[in-house]
Structures are given as structure tokens and as C-alpha cells.
C-alpha positions as CSV (number, residue, x, y, z in Angstrom):
1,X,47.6,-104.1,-33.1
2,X,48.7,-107.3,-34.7
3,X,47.1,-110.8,-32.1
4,X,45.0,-108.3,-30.5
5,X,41.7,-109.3,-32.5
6,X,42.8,-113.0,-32.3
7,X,42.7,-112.7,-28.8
8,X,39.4,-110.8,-28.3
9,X,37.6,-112.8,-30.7
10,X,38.6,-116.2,-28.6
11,X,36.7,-114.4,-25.7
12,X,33.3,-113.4,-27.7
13,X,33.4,-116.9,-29.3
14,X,34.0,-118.3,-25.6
15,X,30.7,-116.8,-24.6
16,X,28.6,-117.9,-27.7
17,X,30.2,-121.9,-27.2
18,X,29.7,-121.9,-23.7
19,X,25.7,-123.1,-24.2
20,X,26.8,-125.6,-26.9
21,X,29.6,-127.1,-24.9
22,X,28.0,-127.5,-21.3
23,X,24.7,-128.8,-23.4
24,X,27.0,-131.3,-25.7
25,X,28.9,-132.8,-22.7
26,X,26.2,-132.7,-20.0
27,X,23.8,-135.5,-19.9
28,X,20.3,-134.8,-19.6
29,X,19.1,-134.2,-15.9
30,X,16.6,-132.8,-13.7
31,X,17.5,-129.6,-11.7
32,X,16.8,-129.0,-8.4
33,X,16.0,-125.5,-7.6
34,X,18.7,-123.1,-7.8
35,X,21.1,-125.7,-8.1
36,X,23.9,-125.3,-10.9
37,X,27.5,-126.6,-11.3
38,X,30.1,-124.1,-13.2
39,X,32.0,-126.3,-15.8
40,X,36.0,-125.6,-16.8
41,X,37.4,-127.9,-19.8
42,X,40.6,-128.1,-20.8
43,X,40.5,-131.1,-23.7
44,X,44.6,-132.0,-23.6
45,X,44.3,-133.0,-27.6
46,X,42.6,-129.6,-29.1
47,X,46.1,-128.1,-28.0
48,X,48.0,-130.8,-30.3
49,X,45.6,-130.3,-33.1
50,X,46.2,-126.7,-32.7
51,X,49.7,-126.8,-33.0
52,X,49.8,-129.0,-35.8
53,X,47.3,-127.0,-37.7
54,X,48.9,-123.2,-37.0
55,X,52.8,-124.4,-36.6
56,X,52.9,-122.7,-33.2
57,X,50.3,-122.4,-30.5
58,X,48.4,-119.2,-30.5
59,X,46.4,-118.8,-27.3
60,X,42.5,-119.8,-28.5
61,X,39.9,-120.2,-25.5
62,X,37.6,-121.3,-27.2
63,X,39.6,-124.1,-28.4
64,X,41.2,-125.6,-25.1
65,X,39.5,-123.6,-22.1
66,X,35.7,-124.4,-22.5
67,X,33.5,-122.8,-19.3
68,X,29.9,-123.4,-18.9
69,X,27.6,-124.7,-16.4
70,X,25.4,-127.6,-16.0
71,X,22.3,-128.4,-13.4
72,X,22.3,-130.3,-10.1
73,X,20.1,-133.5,-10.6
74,X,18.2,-136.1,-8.5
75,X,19.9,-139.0,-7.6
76,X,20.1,-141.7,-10.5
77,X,21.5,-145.1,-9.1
78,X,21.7,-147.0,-12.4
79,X,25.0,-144.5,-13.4
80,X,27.9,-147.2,-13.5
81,X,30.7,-144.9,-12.0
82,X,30.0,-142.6,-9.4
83,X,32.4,-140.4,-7.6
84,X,31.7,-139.0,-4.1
85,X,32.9,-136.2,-2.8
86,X,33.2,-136.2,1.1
87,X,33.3,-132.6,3.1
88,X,33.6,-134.2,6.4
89,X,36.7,-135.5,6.1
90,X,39.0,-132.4,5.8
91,X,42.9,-132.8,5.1
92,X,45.2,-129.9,4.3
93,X,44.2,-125.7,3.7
94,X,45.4,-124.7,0.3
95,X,47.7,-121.9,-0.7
96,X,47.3,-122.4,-4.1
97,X,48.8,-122.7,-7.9
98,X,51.4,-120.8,-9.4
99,X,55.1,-120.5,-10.8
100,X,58.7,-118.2,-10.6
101,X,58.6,-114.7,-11.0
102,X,62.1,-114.9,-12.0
103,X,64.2,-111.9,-13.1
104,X,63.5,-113.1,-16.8
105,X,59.9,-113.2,-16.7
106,X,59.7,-110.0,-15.0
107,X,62.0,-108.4,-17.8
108,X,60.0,-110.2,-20.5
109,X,56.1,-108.4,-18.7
110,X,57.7,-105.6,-18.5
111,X,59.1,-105.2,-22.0
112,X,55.6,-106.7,-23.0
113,X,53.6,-103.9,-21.0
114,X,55.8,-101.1,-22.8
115,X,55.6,-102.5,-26.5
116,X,52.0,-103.6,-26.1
117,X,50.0,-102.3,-22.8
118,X,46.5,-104.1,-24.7
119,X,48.1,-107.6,-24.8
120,X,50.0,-107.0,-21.2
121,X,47.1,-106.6,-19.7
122,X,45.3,-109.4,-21.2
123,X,48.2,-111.7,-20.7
124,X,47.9,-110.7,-16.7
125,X,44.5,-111.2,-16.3
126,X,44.4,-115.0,-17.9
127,X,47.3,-115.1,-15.6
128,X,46.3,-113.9,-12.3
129,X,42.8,-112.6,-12.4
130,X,40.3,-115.8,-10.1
131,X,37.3,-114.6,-12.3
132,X,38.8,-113.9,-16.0
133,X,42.2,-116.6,-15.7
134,X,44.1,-118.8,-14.3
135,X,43.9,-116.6,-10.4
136,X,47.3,-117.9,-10.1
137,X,47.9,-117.1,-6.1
138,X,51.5,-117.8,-5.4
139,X,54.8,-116.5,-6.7
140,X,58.2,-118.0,-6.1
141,X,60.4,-115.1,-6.3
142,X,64.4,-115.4,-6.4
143,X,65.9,-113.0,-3.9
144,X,69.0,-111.9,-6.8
145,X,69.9,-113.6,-9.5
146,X,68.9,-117.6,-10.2
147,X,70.0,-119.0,-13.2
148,X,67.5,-117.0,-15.0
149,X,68.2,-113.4,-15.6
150,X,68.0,-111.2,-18.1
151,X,71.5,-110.1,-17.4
152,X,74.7,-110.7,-19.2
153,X,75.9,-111.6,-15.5
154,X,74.6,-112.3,-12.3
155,X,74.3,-110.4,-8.9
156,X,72.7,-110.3,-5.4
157,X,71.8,-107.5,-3.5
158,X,75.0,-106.9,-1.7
159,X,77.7,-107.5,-4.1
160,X,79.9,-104.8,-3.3
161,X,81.3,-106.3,-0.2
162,X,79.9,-104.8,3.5
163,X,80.4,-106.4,6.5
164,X,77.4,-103.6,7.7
165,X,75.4,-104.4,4.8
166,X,75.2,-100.6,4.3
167,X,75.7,-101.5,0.3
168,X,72.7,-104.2,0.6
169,X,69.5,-102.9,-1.4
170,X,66.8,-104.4,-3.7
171,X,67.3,-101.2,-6.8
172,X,67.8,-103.6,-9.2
173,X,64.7,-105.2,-8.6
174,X,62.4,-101.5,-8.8
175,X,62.3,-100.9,-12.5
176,X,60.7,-104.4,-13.5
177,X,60.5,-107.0,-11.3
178,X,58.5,-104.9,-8.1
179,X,56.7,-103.2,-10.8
180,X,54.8,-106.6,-12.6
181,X,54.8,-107.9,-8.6
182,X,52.4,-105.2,-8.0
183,X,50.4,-105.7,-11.3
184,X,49.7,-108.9,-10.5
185,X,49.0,-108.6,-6.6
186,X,46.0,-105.8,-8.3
187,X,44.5,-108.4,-10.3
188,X,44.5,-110.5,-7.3
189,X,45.4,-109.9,-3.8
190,X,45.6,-113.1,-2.3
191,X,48.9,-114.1,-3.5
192,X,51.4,-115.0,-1.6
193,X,55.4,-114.8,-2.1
194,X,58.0,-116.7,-1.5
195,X,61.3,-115.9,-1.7
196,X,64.4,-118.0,-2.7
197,X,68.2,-117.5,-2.3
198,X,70.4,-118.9,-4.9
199,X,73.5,-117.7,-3.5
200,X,75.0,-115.5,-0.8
201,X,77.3,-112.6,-2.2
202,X,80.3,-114.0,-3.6
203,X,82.4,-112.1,-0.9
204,X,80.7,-114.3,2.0
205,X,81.7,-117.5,0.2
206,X,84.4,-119.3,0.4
207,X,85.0,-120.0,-2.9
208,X,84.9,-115.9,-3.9
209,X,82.2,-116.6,-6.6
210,X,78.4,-116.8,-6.9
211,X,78.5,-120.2,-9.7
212,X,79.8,-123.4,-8.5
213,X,83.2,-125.6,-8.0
214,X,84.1,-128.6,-9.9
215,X,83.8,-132.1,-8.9
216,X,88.0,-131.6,-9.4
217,X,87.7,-129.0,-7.1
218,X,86.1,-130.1,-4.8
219,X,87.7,-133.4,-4.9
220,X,91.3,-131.1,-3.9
221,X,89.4,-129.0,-0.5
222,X,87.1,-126.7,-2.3
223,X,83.5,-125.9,-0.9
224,X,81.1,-123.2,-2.0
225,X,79.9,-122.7,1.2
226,X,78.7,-119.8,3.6
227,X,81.8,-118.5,5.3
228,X,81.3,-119.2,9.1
229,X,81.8,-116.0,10.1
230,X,79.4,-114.9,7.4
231,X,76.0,-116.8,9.0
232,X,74.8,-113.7,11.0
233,X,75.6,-110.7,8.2
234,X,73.8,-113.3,6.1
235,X,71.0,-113.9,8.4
236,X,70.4,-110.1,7.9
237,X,70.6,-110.0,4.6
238,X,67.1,-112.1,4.7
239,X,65.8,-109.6,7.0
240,X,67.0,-106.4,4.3
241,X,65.6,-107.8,1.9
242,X,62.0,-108.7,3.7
243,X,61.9,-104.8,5.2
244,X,62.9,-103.0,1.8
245,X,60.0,-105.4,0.2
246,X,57.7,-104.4,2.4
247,X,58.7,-100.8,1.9
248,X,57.8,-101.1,-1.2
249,X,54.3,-102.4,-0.2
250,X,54.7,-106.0,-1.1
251,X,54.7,-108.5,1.9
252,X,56.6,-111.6,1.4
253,X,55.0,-114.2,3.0
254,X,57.6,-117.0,3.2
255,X,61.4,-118.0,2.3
256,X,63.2,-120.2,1.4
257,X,66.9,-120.7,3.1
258,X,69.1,-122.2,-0.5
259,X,68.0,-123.3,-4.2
260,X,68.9,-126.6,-4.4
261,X,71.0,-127.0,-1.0
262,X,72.8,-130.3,-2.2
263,X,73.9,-128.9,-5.6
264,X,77.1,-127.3,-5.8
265,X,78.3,-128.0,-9.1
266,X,76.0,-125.3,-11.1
267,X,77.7,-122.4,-13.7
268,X,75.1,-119.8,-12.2
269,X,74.9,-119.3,-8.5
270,X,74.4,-121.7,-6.2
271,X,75.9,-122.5,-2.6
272,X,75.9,-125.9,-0.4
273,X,74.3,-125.7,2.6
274,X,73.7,-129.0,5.0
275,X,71.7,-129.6,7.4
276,X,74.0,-127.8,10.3
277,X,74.3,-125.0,8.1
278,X,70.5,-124.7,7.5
279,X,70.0,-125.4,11.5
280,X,72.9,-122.2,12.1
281,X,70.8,-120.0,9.8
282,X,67.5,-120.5,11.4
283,X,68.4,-120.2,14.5
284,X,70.0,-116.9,13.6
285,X,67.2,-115.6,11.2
286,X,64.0,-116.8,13.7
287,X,65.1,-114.2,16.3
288,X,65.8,-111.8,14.4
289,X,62.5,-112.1,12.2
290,X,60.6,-111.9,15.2
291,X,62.5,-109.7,16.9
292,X,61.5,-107.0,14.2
293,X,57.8,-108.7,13.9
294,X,57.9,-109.9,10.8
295,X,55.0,-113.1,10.2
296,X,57.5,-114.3,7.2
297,X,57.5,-118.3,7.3
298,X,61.1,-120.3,6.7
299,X,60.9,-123.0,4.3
300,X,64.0,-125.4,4.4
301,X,65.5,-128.2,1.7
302,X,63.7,-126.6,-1.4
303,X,65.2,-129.9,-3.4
304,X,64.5,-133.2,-4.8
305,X,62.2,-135.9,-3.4
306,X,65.6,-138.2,-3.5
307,X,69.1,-137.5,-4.2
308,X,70.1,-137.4,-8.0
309,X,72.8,-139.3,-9.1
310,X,75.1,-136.6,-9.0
311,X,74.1,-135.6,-5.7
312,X,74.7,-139.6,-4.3
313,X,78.5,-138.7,-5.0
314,X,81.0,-138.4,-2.1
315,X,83.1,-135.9,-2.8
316,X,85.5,-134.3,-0.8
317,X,84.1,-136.1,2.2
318,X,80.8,-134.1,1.7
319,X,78.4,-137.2,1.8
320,X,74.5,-135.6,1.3
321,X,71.6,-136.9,3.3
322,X,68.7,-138.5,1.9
323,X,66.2,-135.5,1.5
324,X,63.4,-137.1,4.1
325,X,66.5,-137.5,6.7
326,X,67.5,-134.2,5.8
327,X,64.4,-132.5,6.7
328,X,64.4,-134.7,9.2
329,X,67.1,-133.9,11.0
330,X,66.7,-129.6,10.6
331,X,62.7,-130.2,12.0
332,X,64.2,-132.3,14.9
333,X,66.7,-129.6,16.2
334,X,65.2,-127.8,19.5
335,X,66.2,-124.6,18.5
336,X,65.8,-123.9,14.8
337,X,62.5,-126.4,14.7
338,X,60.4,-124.1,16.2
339,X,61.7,-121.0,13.8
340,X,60.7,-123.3,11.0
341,X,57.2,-123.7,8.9
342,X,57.6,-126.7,6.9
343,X,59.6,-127.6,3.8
344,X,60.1,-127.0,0.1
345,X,60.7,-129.4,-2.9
346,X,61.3,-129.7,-6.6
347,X,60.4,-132.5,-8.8
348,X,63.9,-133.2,-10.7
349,X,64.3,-136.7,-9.6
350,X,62.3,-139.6,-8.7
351,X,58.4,-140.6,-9.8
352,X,55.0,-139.7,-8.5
353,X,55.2,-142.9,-5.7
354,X,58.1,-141.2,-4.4
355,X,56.5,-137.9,-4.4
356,X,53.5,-139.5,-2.0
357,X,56.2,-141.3,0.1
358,X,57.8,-138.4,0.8
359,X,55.0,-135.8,1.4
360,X,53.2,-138.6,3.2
361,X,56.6,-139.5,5.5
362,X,56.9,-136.0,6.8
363,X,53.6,-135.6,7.5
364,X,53.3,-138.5,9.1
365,X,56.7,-137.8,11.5
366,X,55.9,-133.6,11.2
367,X,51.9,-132.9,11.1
368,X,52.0,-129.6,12.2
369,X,54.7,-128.9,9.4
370,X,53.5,-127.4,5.9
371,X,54.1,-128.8,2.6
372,X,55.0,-127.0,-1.0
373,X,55.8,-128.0,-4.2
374,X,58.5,-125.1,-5.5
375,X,59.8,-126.2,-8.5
376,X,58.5,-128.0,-11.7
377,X,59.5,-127.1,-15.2
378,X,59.2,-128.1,-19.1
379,X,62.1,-128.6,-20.8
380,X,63.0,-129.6,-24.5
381,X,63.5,-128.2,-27.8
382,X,61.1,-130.9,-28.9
383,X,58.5,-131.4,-26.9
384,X,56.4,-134.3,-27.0
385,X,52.8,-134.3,-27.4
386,X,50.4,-132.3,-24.5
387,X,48.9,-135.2,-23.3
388,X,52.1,-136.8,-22.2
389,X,53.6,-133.5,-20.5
390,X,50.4,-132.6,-18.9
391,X,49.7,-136.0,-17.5
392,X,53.0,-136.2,-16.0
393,X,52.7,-132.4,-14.3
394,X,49.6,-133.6,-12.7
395,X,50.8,-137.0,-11.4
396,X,53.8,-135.5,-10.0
397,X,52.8,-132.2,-8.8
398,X,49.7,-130.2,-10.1
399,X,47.5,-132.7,-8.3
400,X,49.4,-135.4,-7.2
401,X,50.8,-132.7,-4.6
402,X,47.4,-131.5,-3.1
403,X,46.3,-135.6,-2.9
404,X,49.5,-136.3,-0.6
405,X,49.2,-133.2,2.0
406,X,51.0,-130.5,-0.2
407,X,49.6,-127.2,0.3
408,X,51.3,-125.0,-3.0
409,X,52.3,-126.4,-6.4
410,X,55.2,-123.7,-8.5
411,X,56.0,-123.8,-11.9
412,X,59.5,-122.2,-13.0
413,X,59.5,-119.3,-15.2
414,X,56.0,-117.7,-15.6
415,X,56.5,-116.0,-18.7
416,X,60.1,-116.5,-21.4
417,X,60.6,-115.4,-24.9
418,X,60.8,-117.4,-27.9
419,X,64.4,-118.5,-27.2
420,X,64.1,-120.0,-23.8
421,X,65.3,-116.6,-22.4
422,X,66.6,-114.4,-21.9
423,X,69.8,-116.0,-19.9
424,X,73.0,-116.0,-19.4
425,X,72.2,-120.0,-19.7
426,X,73.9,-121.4,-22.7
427,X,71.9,-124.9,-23.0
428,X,68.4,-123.4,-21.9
429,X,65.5,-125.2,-23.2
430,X,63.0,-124.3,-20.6
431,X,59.4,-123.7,-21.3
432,X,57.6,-120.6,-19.5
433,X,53.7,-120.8,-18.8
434,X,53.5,-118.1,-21.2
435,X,55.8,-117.2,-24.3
436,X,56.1,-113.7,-25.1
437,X,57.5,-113.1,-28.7
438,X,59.8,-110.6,-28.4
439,X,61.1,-110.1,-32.0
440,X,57.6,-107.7,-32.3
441,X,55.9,-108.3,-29.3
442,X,52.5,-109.2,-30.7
443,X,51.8,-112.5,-29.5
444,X,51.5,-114.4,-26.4
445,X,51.9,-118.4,-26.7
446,X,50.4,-120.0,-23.6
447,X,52.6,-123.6,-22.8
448,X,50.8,-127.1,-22.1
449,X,51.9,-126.7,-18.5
450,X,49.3,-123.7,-18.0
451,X,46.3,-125.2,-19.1
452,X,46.9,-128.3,-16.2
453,X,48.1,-125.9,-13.7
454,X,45.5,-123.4,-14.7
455,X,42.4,-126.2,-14.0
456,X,43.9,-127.4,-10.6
457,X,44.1,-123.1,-9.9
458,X,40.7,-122.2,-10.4
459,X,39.5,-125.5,-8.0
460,X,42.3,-124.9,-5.1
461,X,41.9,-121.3,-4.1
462,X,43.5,-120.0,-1.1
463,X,41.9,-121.0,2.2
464,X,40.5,-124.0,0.6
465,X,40.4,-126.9,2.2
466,X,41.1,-130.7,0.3
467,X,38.3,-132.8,1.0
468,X,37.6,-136.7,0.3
469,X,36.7,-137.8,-2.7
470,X,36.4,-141.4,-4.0
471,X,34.9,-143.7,-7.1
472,X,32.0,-145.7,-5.9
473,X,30.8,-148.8,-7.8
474,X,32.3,-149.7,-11.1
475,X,36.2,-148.8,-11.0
476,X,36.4,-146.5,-14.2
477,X,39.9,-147.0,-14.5
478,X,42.1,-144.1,-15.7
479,X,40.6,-141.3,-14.0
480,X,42.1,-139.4,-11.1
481,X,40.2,-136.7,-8.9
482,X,40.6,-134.2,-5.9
483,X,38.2,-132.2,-4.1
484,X,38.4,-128.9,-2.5
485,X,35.6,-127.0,0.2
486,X,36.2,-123.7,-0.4
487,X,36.3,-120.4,1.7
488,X,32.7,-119.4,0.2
489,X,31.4,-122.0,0.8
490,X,31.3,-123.9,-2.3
491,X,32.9,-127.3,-3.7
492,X,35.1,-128.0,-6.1
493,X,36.1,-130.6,-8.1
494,X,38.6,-131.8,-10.8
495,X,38.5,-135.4,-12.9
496,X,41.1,-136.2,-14.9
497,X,40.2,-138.7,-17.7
498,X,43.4,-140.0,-18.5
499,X,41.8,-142.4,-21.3
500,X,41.9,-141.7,-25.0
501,X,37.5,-142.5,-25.0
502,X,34.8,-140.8,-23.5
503,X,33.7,-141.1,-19.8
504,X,30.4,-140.5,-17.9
505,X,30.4,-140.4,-14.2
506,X,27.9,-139.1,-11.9
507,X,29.3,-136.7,-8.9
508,X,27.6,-137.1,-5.6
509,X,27.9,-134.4,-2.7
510,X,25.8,-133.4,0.5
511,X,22.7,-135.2,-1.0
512,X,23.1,-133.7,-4.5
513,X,23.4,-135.0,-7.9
514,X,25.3,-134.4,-11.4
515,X,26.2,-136.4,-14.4
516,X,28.7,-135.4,-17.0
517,X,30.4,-137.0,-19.8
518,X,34.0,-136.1,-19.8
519,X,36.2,-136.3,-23.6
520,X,38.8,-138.7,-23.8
521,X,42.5,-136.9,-22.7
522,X,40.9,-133.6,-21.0
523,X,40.6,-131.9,-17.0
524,X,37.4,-130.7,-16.2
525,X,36.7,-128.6,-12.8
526,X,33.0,-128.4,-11.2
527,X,32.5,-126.0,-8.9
528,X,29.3,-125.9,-6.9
């Protein structure tokens, strides 16, 4: 088949250029005994190079995901930067890297698997499998439609209305979406899911519709809010659609209460929900989750770090909290605090020193409260260079999060076609981690984003713990780096040379020794 050999070949090269690329980037050292560091490179400018050579990115391995291995060394004090990595001083367990199983991607892998079952399968493995890819370990799954489906319209689970939810059922979900769920959870078990509501069924609204109302609206007595006499049918709904998962043999691990409670504006669904409104749910849904021994976890807010402009407006009288108030205030409630695991957020508004305010704020006020990163996406027609978008999905999520007490780091859509779909969306320009072509099928494009995500994957596995690590001696200046102990007892390790040159470090852990010499604009994860 047509970008099956392509593919393969990248692999067999991979093998052959491992030896030449752990021996050109390591400097010389002497091993200890059965001491050995496995080496992942990701060199951010091979992907431009690539793209401007080809015209569009075909996915190449052996081009800009490099893996070899290098040995432990005795100590050499004359190195001018050292970084030490600190296993005593343990901070937050990891639940990993991943990105949206939305109804779009799951239309796209499916419609992949059944046109091209060789290039399916590969695409999932680099995807999901922790030896041969990425080992992605979470999945953000929309519970109904979000904004994208590969629908002409959008739907929930219940929209034929039933105040006994007898019409409430996950069908539309068993022909692609639970099908790729289970694909994946083969490759690797560990993942967990988290589901998200967009909106409630238009019928428990009271504006009658799953989209938004307009500022106009809104501004005359509108809301697109949960019907009060809809909170318990709806608090069910969570619980239908956790069972009839699990029926199916997929457990989902967590939820989320609302997408973007503070937005209320959106032409796909979408539903406001404050902070009472969140407190009313949970302390409806906790009882009835445990009632019927269900482990799921509650995740509230799933927003921004601060409110966007839009957001600040009062309209209507409805004046939105600060996020970190928000959460705040739901934690704080007697009753629906103890239902609740921790909180969710997106990365749509503010910078990476708001990020570590925020995390860093409610931790502070809420330690025994968990941490994720939901939401971060590409976006553009015309992107700018890899360097620029991947340096910015590390600051401000992919490794920013785990440095500032965040346990989970989503991308949107894992996997769209060529034409930022499909969606009813008019104006989308959103990148997925993969790009399926879907004209013939025959090639799978893998973004910027996945190569940055993918490093900070294969070094936070689930169970891992983030560990201390620091730059000893000379400041290097433009490097960043995290540290992970893992559940087998290994380390990890990823250094991000932001600079454009060359830069050697030596690593330093439990009384053992490395030195490496990292290319200018790359992410390079040691594991040891």
C-alpha cells in the first residue's frame, strides 16, 4: 500500500542510526558496570527542515525521534553545567500524557482502520503503545457531542426527552468511538479516562437548545443553564453513562462536571454552570456514585487559568468568578468538597506564570486536591515554525504542568483529517496530534505538538512520581528540566535546550554519572 514502506523503512533506519546518534551526541565516558542510560531525541528543527523539503510532514523517525542509549560514567567535576536529579524529595504521582478522544478522532481511526488496517495499526502503536510510541496513558473523552463531531449536527445521549431517562443510551458511541477506546486500552492498559459534558440535553435547558445564547440574549433574561428541576435526572445521566461504559468493559476513571463552565456564548453545545450549580450537582452525583460503588473521581472548573475577556463581561447580572476563587469556593463547600477530587483546566488565556500561580495557589490552599491539564490545542492555517509552537506547549503545559503540582497534561483532538475535521465547525483550524488523509487514506502526518508531548509521555508514566531536579554550578541558561522516579524503579529525565547552539551538561543521580551534548532547539529524555 501506498506510505506503508515510507513508514517501515523509518523504523529499520531507526535501528541502524541509533549506534551513530547515541555515539555522535554522547561524550566519551567510562561505564560503570551494567550501568546504561536509554536516550529519546526529538531535534525541534529536523521537523521544519522536513517540511520545507517534502511540502507536508510525512512521519520519519529517523529524522525527529532519535532513541539510543549511552553509559553511566564516574564522576567528572571539571563539567561546567551539571544538573542533579534528587529522588528524596518527592512531589506529585503522575497520571500521564495524552489528548481528546473526541467523536471526530474516533470517526477519522476508524475510517483509517477500515481503508488501511497496516497503517491503523501502526498509527496506534506510535500512539499508545509505552515500548514502540508515544504510551500515551490518558484520554479526555466527551460524554456526546463537543464541538467536534463528525456529524452534520450535534446530540447527547438523551435527546429524545425522558424525565426516566428510559431513552438515555451510549449506541451512538458503539460503532466507532468504544471500538478505537478498546484498541487503544490493548496497546496499553494503563490509561485512564476522563469524561467531559459539553451540554445537558437540550430539553433540560432552559434555553431548549444544546449551542449557546447571545450576548443580546442574554443581556434581555436569557441563560443556558440546567433547569432546576433538571439537577437530579441530570445527576443520573453521569451515572448511565459510567454503568453502560463499563458494560461495555471500559472503566472511566474520572469526570468532568461542564466544558468550559463560564462560556455560554458558543454555536455548538455548551451550558453555564457556576459555582452553586457545580456545588448542587456534586452533591447529587457523589451519593449516587457511591451509592452504586462506582471509584469514578469528579473534576470541577475544567477552564481557563483566568477569565478571558469575554468571560470578564457582566451580562445579564451573571458576573463570573475568578477561576482560583471559583475552585475555591466549590472545594470549600462541606457537602460537595468531599465528593470532589481536584480540578480541571485549559490553557486558552493567560501565560505560563499564571499557569504556576494558579496550580501552585490551589495546592497551596487544597493539598490533598489533584491537579490536570485538560485542554491544550494548535490552531492556525499557517502555523509558525516547530520551535515556537513546541516551546510554548511545554512552558505552558507539557512540562510546565508536571513542574507546578499537575498530575495529567491533554491535548484536543488526537487524530483530524486534512481539513481540520470533520465538523460541523465552520472556522476550524485546529491541529490533531496525528493527521489522517482521508482523500485516500494512505498517510498519517504526525503534528509538532506530538513530538513535545510524546518526550514528556515516555518520562512521566503512570505511577511516577516528579522528583527534584536542579542545575548545579554554571547557570546554562535556556534549558528547562523535570524529573520523574518511576514505578520500576528507574529515573527519568527530560532537558529542554531552548537555545539555537549545542549544550553539554553532565546529569548526576544516586552517586552516578552521565554527560551528553544536547543539539541546539531539541527534548531529550534519559531514562535510567
Amino acid at each position: 500500500m501506498p506510505g506503508i514502506p515510507l513508514l517501515m523503512r523509518s523504523n529499520r533506519l531507526l535501528q541502524a542510526a541509533c549506534a551513530v546518534a547515541a555515539g555522535a551526541l554522547a561524550l566519551c565516558a567510562t561505564p560503570l558496570r551494567g550501568g546504561e542510560v536509554t536516550v529519546v531525541l526529538t531535534k525541534l528543527d529536523d521537523g521544519d527542515a522536513k517540511h520545507v523539503q517534502n511540502g507536508i510532514h510525512q512521519d520519519d523517525n529517523f529524522t525527529l525521534l532519535r532513541q539510543g542509549s549511552i553509559p553511566l560514567k564516574a564522576a567528572d567535576p571539571g563539567r561546567p553545567v551539571k544538573i542533579a536529579v534528587d529522588g528524596t524529595r518527592i512531589f506529585q504521582t503522575m497520571y500521564g500524557h495524552g489528548a481528546a478522544m473526541t467523536d471526530s478522532s474516533a470517526w477519522v481511526l476508524m475510517n483509517l482502520k477500515r481503508r488501511n488496517p497496516q497503517l491503523y495499526e501502526y498509527t496506534m502503536k506510535k500512539l499508545f503503545s509505552p515500548t514502540e510510541g508515544a504510551g500515551f496513558s490518558f484520554l479526555r473523552l466527551p460524554m456526546g457531542a463537543s464541538d467536534y463531531t463528525a456529524s452534520a449536527t450535534y446530540y447527547t445521549y438523551c435527546d429524545v426527552q425522558s424525565p426516566d431517562l428510559s431513552r438515555f443510551s451510549i449506541a451512538h458511541d458503539r460503532p466507532y468511538i468504544i471500538p478505537v477506546l478498546k484498541n487503544a486500552l490493548r496497546l496499553n492498559p494503563e490509561i485512564r479516562i476522563l469524561g467531559s459534558s459539553w451540554s445537558a440535553p437540550a430539553w433540560m435547558k432552559t434555553n431548549g437548545k444544546l449551542a449557546g445564547i447571545s450576548e443580546v440574549d442574554k443581556a434581555a433574561g436569557a441563560t443556558c443553564k440546567l433547569k432546576p428541576e433538571c439537577f437530579e435526572g441530570y445527576a443520573h445521566c453521569f451515572v448511565k453513562f459510567i454503568e453502560q461504559y463499563q458494560a461495555e468493559g471500559i472503566e472511566v476513571w474520572g469526570i468532568t462536571l461542564q466544558n468550559e463552565p463560564q462560556f455560554d456564548a458558543a454555536a455548538y453545545p455548551c451550558m453555564r454552570m457556576n459555582e452553586d450549580d457545580q456545588i448542587r450537582l456534586v452533591s447529587l452525583l457523589g451519593p449516587k456514585l457511591a451509592a452504586k460503588g462506582l471509584k469514578t473521581k469528579i473534576f470541577v472548573h475544567d477552564h481557563n487559568w483566568g477569565l478571558h475577556p469575554g468571560d470578564r463581561k457582566v451580562i445579564g447580572g451573571d458576573a463570573k468568578m475568578d477561576p482560583v476563587e471559583s475552585v475555591t469556593k466549590i472545594f470549600s463547600d462541606p457537602t460537595a468538597g468531599k465528593y470532589i477530587a481536584g480540578s480541571a483546566w485549559h490553557v486558552y488565556y493567560g501565560d505560563a506564570n499564571l499557569m504556576r500561580k494558579t496550580y501552585n495557589t490551589i495546592h497551596q490552599r487544597f493539598p490533598d486536591k489533584e491537579i490536570l491539564c485538560t485542554e491544550h490545542g494548535g490552531w492556525g492555517k499557517k502555523r509558525g515554525d516547530w520551535w515556537g509552537d513546541v516551546d510554548w506547549g511545554m512552558a505552558h503545559s507539557w512540562m510546565g504542568g508536571p513542574q507546578n503540582w499537575c498530575q495529567a497534561s491533554v491535548e484536543w483532538n488526537l487524530a483530524l483529517n486534512g481539513k481540520f475535521g470533520p465538523t460541523p465547525r465552520p472556522d476550524s483550524e485546529a491541529a490533531g496530534l496525528v493527521v489522517i488523509q482521508t482523500d485516500n487514506y494512505q498517510e498519517a502526518k504526525f503534528e509538532r505538538e506530538f513530538y513535545g508531548i510524546a518526550q514528556m509521555s515516555r518520562a512521566a508514566r503512570p505511577g511516577s512520581k516528579h522528583i527534584a531536579a536542579s542545575f548545579k554550578g554554571a547557570d546554562p541558561g535556556g534549558m528547562d528540566i523535570v524529573a520523574f522516579a518511576l514505578p520500576n524503579g528507574q529515573t527519568s529525565l527530560v532537558v529542554f535546550n531552548k537555545n539555537r547552539t549545542e549544550q553539554t551538561f553532565q546529569v548526576e543521580a544516586d552517586g552516578k554519572f552521565f554527560d551528553y551534548l544536547a543539539p541546539g532547539h531539541s527534548i531529550v529524555t534519559f531514562v535510567w
